[in-house]
C-alpha positions in Angstrom: 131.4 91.6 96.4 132.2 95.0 95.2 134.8 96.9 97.9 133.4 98.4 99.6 129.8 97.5 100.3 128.4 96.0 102.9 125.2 93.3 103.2 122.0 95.3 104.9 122.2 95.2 108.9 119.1 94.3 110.1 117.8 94.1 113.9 115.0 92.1 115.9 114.2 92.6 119.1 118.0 91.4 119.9 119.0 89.5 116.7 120.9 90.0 114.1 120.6 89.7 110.1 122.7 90.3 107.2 121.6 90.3 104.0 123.2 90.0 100.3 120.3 90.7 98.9 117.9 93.6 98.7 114.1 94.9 97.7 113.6 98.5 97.3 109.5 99.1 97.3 107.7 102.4 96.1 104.7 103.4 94.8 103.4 106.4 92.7 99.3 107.1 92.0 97.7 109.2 89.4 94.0 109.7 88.4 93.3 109.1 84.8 89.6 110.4 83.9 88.4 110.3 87.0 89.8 106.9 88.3 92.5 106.9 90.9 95.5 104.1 90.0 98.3 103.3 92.3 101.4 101.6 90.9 103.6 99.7 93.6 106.9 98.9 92.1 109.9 96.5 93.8 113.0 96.3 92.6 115.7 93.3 93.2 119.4 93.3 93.5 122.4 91.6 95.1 124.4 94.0 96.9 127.3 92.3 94.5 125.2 94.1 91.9 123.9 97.3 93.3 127.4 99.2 92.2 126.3 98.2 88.5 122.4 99.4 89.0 124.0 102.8 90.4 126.1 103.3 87.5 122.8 103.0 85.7 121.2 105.5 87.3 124.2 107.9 87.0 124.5 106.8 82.8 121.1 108.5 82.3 121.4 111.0 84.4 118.7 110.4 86.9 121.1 111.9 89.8 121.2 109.2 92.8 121.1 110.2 96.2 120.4 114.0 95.4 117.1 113.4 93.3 114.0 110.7 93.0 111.1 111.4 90.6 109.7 114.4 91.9 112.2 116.2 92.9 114.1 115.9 89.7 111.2 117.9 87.8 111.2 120.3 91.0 114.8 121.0 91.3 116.7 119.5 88.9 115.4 121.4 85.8 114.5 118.3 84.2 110.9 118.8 82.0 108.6 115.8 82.5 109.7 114.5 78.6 112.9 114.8 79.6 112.2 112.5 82.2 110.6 110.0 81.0 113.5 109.5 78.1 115.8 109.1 80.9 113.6 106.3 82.8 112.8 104.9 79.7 116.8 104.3 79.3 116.8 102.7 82.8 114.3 100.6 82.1 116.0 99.0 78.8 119.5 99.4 80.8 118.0 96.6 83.2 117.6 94.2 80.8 121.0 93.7 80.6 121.8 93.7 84.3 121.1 91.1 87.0 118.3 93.1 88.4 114.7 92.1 88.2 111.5 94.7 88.9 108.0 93.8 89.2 105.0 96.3 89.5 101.2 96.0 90.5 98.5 97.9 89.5 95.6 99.2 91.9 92.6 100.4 90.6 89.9 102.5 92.2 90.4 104.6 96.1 93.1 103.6 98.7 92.4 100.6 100.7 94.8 99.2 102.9 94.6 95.5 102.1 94.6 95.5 98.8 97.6 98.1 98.7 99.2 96.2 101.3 98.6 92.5 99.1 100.2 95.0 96.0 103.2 95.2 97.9 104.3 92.0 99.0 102.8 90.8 95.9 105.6 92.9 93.9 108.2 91.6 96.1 107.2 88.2 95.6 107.6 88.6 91.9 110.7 90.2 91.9 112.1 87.0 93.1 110.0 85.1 91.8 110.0 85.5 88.0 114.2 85.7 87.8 113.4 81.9 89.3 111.3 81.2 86.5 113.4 81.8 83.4 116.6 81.0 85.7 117.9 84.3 86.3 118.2 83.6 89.8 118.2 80.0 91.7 116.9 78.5 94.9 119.1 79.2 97.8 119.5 82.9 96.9 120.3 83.9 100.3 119.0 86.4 102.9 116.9 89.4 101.2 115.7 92.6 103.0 112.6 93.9 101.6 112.9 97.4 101.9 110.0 99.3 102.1 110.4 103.7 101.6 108.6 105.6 104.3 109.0 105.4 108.0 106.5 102.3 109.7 103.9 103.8 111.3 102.3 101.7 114.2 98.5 103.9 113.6 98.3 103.1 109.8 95.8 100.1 108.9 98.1 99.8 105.7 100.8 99.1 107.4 99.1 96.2 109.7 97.8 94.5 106.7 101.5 94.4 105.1 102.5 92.7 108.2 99.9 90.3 107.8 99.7 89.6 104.6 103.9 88.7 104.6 103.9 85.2 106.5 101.3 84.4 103.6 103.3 85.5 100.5 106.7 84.3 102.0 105.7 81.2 103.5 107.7 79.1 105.4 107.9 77.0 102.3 109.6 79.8 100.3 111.3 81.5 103.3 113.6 77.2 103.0 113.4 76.5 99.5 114.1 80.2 98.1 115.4 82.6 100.8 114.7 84.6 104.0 112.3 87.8 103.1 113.2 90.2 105.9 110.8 93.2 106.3 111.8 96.4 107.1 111.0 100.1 106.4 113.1 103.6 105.9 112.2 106.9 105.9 114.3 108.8 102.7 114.9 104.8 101.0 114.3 106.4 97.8 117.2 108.1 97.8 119.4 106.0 99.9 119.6 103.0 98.2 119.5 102.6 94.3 116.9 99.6 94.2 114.6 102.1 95.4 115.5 105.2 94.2 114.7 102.6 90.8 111.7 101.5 91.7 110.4 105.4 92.5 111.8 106.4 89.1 109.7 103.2 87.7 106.5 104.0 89.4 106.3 107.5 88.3 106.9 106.8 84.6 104.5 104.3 84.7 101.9 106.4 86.2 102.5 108.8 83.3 102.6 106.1 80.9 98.8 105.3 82.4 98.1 108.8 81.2 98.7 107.8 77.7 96.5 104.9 77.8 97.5 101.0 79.3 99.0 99.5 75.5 102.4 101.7 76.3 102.8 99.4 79.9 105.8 97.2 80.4 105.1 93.7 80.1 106.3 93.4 84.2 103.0 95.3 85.0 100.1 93.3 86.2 96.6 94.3 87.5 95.7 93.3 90.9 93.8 90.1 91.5 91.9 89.7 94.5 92.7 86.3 95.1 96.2 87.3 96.1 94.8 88.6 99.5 95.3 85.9 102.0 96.3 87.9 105.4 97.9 86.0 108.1 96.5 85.4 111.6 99.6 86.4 113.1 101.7 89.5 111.7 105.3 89.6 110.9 107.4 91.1 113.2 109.7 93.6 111.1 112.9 94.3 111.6 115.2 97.7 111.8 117.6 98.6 109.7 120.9 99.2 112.1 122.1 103.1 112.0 125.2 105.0 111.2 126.0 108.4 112.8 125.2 110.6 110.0 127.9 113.4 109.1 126.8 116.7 110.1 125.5 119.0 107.8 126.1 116.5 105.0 122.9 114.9 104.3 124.3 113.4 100.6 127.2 112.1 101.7 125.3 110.7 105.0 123.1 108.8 102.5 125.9 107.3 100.3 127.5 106.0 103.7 124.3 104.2 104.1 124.1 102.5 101.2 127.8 101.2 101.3 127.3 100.5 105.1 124.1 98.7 104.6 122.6 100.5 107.2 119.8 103.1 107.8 120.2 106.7 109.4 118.3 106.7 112.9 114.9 109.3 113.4 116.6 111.0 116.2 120.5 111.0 114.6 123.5 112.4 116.7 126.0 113.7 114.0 129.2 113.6 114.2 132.2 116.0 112.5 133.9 112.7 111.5 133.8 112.3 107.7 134.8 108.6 106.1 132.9 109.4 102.8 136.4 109.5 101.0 137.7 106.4 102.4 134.9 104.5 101.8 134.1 105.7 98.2 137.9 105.7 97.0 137.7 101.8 97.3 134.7 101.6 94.7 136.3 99.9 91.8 133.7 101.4 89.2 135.3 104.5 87.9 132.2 106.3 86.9 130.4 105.3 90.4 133.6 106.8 91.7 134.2 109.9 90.0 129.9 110.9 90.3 130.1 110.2 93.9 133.2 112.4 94.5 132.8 114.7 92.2 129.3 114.7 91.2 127.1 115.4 94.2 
């Protein structure tokens, strides 16, 4: 593995997990004519990988850590064209790397099951077809599937994700594949480049939806019913373990996040102690190296 990253830190009620391996989930919507369409997007990469996928992200200039989708048109003087030539340069960037992406598209108003099925669906086939054309074998290892936006215990979405996991990653696939270890994270999308990916994805594919369905990537499939099978019992998910944020350095925070496979906690305690140019100096990659201590 890449010095100096970390696998993700997960906790359980007590237990521990670490994982090599890592899902980054978004989603982005848009309404074409009148017809609301949610694309959920999941991205997959070993952590062994994730300093190659960030040196994608820096190559065309999509600005990890500091920017995701929208705020790159807000703040980053970056015109919606503009944009989608950069993503577009991602997107053929990852054929070439040992990343895999899947998306689903939802049709029609919110509704939390079938959003929810989207989801883990995506996930599923982000492992999934790698296996297929062997890309990836059995006996991957541990993967967190990271979901952006803080778990809310009220929302009826996120009780159906939790239910409809034990079906998609079934004990089966949980011993002949690997692990799938739920979590969420408020800010993922621009914490950790599989998601800050799959939020760049989602919204170029909800403009691409704009300009009618023939421009979709071939990863893009429409939502099938038949893919809802919700558990009796939910999934329990687990927490991402925290660092002490910097103070006043919420960039920097982030990018110790990501190399610490952690999370930053909802009630942090910051501390003056900075390690950002320890921990970055050992990156290897000297265009990770130079955008993260020069760049942000």
């Amino acid at each position: 593995m890449s010095v100096p990253l970390r696998d993700i830190s997960l906790v359980r009620d007590g237990e521990k997990q670490r994982a090599p391996n890592l899902i980054g989930l978004d989603e982005s919507t848009t309404t074409v004519e009148g017809t609301r369409y949610t694309i959920v997007v999941a991205v997959r990469t070993a952590r062994e990988d994730d300093i190659s996928l960030l040196r994608a992200l820096i190559e065309n200039d999509l600005q990890p850590f500091k920017h995701k989708s929208s705020s790159l048109l807000r703040y980053g003087d970056v015109s919606t064209e503009e944009r989608a030539r950069r993503v577009q340069g991602l997107i053929e960037d990852l054929r070439s790397l040992p990343v895999s992406w899947s998306a689903i598209l939802w049709e029609g108003s919110d509704k939390a099951t079938g959003l929810a099925t989207c989801a883990v669906t995506a996930a599923k086939k982000s492992i999934t077809n790698p296996l297929q054309v062997g890309d990836l074998a059995h006996g991957c290892g541990k993967t967190a599937f990271l979901h952006d936006g803080r778990e809310d215990a009220h929302s009826n979405y996120f009780h159906q994700l939790k239910r409809q996991m034990p079906s998609a990653f079934d004990t089966s696939f949980q011993q002949s594949i690997c692990p799938v270890l739920l979590t969420f994270m408020e800010g993922a999308d621009r914490t950790y480049p599989a998601t800050n990916t799959a939020d760049y994805i989602a919204g170029h594919i909800t403009r691409l939806l704009e300009n009618g369905r023939s421009e979709l990537p071939p990863q893009v499939l429409d939502f099938d019913p038949s893919w809802v099978d919700p558990a009796p019992q939910a999934e329990v998910p687990y927490q991402l373990d925290s660092i002490r944020p910097i103070r006043e350095e919420g960039v920097r925070s982030r990018v110790l996040a990501w190399i610490l496979g952690k999370g930053i906690p909802m009630n942090p305690s910051p501390t003056n102690r900075d390690p950002y140019r320890d921990h970055v100096s050992q990156i290897d990659d000297a265009t990770v190296r130079s955008y993260l201590l020069e760049g942000l």
